[in-house]
N, C-alpha and C positions, 0 to 999 in steps of 0.2 A: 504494500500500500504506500502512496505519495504522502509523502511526509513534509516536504519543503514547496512550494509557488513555483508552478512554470510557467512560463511565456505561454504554451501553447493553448492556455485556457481563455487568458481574454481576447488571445489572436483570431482562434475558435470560434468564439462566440463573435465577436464582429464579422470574422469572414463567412459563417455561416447564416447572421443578418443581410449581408449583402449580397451572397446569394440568393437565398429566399427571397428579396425583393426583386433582385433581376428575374426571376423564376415567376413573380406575382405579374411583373409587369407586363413579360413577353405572353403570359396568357392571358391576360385582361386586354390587351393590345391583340392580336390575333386570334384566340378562341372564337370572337363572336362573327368573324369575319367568314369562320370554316363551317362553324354550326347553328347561324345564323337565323337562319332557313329550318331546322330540325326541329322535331317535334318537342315537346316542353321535356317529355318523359324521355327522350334519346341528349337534351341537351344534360339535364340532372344526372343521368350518367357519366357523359365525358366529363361534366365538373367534380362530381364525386369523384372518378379515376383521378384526374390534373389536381385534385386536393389531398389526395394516397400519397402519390406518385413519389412526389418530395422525399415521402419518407424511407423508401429504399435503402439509400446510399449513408444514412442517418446513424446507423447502429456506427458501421467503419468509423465514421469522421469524429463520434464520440468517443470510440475506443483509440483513436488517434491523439484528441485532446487529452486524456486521460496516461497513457501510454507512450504517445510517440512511433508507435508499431500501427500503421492500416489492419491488421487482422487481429485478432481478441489472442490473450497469452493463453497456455496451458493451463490446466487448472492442476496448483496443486497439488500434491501427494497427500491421501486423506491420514489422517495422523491415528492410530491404535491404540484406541485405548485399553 
């Protein structure tokens, strides 16, 4: 467990504000252009997906703030008691 402050927490958390917004805008800017036209019930779907979506890549980038490592560490060895 981190025990000491790292850079990579509030770097983190701003650079993935600033994505998140670029991600708000380019679909709030182009969504309604593609699915316009679509029925209420097929547009509620693509926004439900483009509001998911985001979260994907979420877990990595936490485990990266947190870590320094893109992929989660071992877990380890369970101890006997």
């Amino acid at each position: 467990m981190r025990e000491t402050p790292t850079w990579r927490i509030p770097v983190g958390i701003v650079g993935l504000f600033l994505v998140l917004m670029v991600y708000a805008i380019l679909i709030a800017r182009y969504a309604p252009e593609v699915i316009g036209g679509w029925s209420g019930g097929a547009q509620t779907v693509v926004y439900l997906i483009l509001g998911v979506i985001w979260l994907l890549p979420l877990r990595n980038f936490l485990i990266w703030m947190e870590t320094g490592s893109w992929t989660a560490p071992s877990a380890p060895p369970e101890e006997n008691e």
